[in-house]
C-alpha positions in Angstrom: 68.1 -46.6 -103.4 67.4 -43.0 -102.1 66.2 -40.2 -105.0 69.2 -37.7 -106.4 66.0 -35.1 -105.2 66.8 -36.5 -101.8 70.3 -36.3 -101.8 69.9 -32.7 -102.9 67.6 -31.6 -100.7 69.4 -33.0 -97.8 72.6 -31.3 -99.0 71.0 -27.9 -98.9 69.5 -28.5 -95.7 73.0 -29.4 -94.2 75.2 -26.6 -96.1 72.5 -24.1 -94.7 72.2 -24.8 -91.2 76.2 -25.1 -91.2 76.8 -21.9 -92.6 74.4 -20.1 -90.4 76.6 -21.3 -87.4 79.9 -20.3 -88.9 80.5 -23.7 -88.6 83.8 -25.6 -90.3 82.9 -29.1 -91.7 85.8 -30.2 -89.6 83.4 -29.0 -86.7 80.6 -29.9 -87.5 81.8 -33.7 -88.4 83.5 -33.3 -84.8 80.7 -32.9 -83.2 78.6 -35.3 -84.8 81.4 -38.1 -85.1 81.5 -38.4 -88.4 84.5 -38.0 -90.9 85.2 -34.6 -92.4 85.0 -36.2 -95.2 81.7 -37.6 -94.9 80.3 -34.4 -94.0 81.6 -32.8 -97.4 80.1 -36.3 -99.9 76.9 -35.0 -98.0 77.0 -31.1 -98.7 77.8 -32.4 -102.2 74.8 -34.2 -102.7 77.0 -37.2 -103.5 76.0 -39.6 -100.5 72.8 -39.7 -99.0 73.1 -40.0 -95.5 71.6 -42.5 -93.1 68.6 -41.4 -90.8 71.2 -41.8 -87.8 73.6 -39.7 -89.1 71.7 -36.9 -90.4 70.1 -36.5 -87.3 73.4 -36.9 -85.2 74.7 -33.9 -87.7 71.4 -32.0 -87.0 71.6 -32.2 -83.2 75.1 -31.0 -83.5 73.7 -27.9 -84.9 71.0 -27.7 -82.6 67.7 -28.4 -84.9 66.4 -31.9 -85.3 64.6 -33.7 -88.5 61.0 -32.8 -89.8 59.3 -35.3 -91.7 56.1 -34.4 -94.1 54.5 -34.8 -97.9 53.6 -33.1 -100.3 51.9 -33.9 -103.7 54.5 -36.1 -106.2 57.2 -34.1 -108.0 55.3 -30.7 -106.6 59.3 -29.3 -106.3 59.5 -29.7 -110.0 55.7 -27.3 -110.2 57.8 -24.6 -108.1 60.8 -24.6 -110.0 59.4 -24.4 -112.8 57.1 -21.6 -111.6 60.4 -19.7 -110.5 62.3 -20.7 -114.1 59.1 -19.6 -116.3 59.9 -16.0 -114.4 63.1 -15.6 -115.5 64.8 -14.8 -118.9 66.3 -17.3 -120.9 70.1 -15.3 -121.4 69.6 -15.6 -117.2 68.7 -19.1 -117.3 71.8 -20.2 -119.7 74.4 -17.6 -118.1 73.2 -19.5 -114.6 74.3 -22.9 -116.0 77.4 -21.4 -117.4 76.7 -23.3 -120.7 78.5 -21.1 -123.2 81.7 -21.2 -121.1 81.7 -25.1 -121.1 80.7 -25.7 -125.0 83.6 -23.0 -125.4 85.3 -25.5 -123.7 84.3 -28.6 -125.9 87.1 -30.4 -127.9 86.2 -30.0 -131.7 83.2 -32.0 -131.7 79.7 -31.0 -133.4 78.1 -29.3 -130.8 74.7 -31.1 -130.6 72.5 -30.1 -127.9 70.0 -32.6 -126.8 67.6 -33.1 -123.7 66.5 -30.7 -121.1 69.2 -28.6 -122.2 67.9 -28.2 -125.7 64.2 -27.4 -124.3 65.3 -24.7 -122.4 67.0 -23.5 -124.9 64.0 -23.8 -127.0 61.8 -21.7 -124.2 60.7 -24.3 -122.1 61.0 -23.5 -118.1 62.5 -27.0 -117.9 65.0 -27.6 -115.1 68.5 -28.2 -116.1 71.0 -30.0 -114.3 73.7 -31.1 -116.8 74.5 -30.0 -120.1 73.0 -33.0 -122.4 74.5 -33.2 -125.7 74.4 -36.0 -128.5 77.8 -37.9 -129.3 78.8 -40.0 -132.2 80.8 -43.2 -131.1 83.4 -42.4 -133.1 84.0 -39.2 -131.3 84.3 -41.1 -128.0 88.1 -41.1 -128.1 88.4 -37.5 -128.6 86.0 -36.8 -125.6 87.4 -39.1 -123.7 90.8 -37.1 -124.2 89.3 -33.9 -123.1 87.4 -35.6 -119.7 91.3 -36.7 -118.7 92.5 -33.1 -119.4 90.1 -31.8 -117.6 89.7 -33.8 -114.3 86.9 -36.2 -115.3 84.7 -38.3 -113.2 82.4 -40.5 -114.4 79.3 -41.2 -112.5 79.3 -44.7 -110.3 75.1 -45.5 -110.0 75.9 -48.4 -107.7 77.3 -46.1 -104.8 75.6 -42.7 -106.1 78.9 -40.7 -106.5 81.4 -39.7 -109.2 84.4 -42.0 -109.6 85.4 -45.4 -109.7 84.3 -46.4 -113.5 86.5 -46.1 -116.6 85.4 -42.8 -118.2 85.6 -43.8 -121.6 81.8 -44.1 -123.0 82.5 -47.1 -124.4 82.8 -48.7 -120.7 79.8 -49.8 -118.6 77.8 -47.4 -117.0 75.7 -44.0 -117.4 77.0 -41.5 -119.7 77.4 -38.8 -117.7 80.3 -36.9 -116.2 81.6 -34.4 -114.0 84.4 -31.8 -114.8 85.7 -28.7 -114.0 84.2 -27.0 -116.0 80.4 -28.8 -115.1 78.3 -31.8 -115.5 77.7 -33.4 -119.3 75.5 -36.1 -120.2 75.8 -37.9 -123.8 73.6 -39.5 -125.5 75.5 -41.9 -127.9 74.6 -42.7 -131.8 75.8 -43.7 -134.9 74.4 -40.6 -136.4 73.3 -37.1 -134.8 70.0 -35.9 -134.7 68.9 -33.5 -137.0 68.3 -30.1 -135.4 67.1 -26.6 -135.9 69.4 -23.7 -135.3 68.1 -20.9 -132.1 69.9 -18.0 -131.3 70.2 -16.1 -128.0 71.9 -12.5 -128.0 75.0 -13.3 -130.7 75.2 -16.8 -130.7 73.4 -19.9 -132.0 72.9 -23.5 -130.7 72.1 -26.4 -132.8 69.4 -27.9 -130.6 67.5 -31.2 -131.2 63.5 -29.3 -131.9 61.1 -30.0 -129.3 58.8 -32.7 -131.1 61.6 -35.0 -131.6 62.8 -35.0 -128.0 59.1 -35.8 -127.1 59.5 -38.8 -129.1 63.0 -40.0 -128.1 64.1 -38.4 -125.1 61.6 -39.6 -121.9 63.2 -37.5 -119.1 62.7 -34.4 -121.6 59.4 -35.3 -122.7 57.8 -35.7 -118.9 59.2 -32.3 -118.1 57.8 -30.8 -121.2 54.2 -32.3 -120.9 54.1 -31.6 -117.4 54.9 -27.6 -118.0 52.0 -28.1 -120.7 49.6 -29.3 -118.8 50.1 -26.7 -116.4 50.2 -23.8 -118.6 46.6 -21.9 -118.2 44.4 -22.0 -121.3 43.6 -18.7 -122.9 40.2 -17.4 -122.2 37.6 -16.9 -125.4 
């Protein structure tokens, strides 16, 4: 199955050349002969194409398909170069996260994951906010995703939709809604946490050295920014 990273990057590629030639989707998928609606499954990083149809939507523009390599994961070595550079109130207004925890149902707001590194100072990337869930909050959360245009995500076909969205239903926990992506981790009991505070609010966040031990994506982001950061001299 291809990468999300590939899906991604192919998206941006796509949206980009598109937008420099004014170009509709409708048009482009015209002149490629694909479906409108293919075209926008690609821009959204929801479909990866196939190598005939990316190139067919290439041509259309005019530019044709590059292949090359580059050391593993190195995308992850520049964003976080570009992420260590900014401020953290930059980083969390850019992910909109206090606008969808605002947006929570009553539930303790547990942060957990990437989410809580960053929060924590680490120039992880973020893509979803990651909290921790009790299962017997799952009802109330699954109330909220129906309210508010819930998808859950489908890993066989790499796109949102087509699985019950209650957690308690086979699949990933992790969902898109208006408001932006969540992923749960589900428990009897939360985490402990320690409390951080950015400009007038706090987050209860689960503290680094416990998602090190529990959390693997987390823990892989956080020892690769360490091994990266440069030693001090003397």
């Amino acid at each position: 199955m291809p990468s999300p990273r590939l899906a991604i990057l192919i998206a941006s590629v796509v949206r980009e050349q598109r937008h420099l030639r004014d170009l509709t989707q409708c048009e482009l998928a015209e002149a490629a002969g694909v479906s409108q609606a293919a075209v926008a499954r690609i821009e959204n990083g929801n479909r990866t194409p196939s190598i005939t149809v990316l190139e067919a939507l290439l041509a259309a523009m005019g530019v044709q398909l590059v292949v090359g390599v580059e050391p593993l994961d190195a995308h992850l070595d520049a964003r976080m170069d570009d992420l260590a550079a900014r401020p953290i109130a930059e980083r969390i207004e850019a992910l909109a996260l206090d606008d969808l925890l605002d947006r929570l149902p009553d539930l303790p707001p547990v942060i957990t994951g990437s989410t809580a590194a960053l929060l924590q100072g680490a120039p992880v990337p973020v893509e979803a906010l990651e909290i921790a869930l009790r299962w017997q909050d799952s009802k109330l959360f699954t109330s909220w995703l129906e309210n508010n245009y819930g998808r859950r995500w489908n890993a066989r076909w790499s796109e949102w939709g087509g699985l019950w969205l209650e957690p308690e239903e086979p699949g990933e926990h992790r969902w898109s809604t208006t408001y932006g992506e969540i992923r749960a981790t589900m428990c009897d009991e939360l985490p402990e946490t320690i409390e951080v505070r950015h400009g007038q609010r706090s987050y209860q966040v689960v503290p680094l050295v416990e998602l090190e031990l529990t959390d693997a994506r987390a823990a892989d982001l956080l020892r690769r920014y360490r091994d990266r950061r440069p030693t001090d001299a003397g």
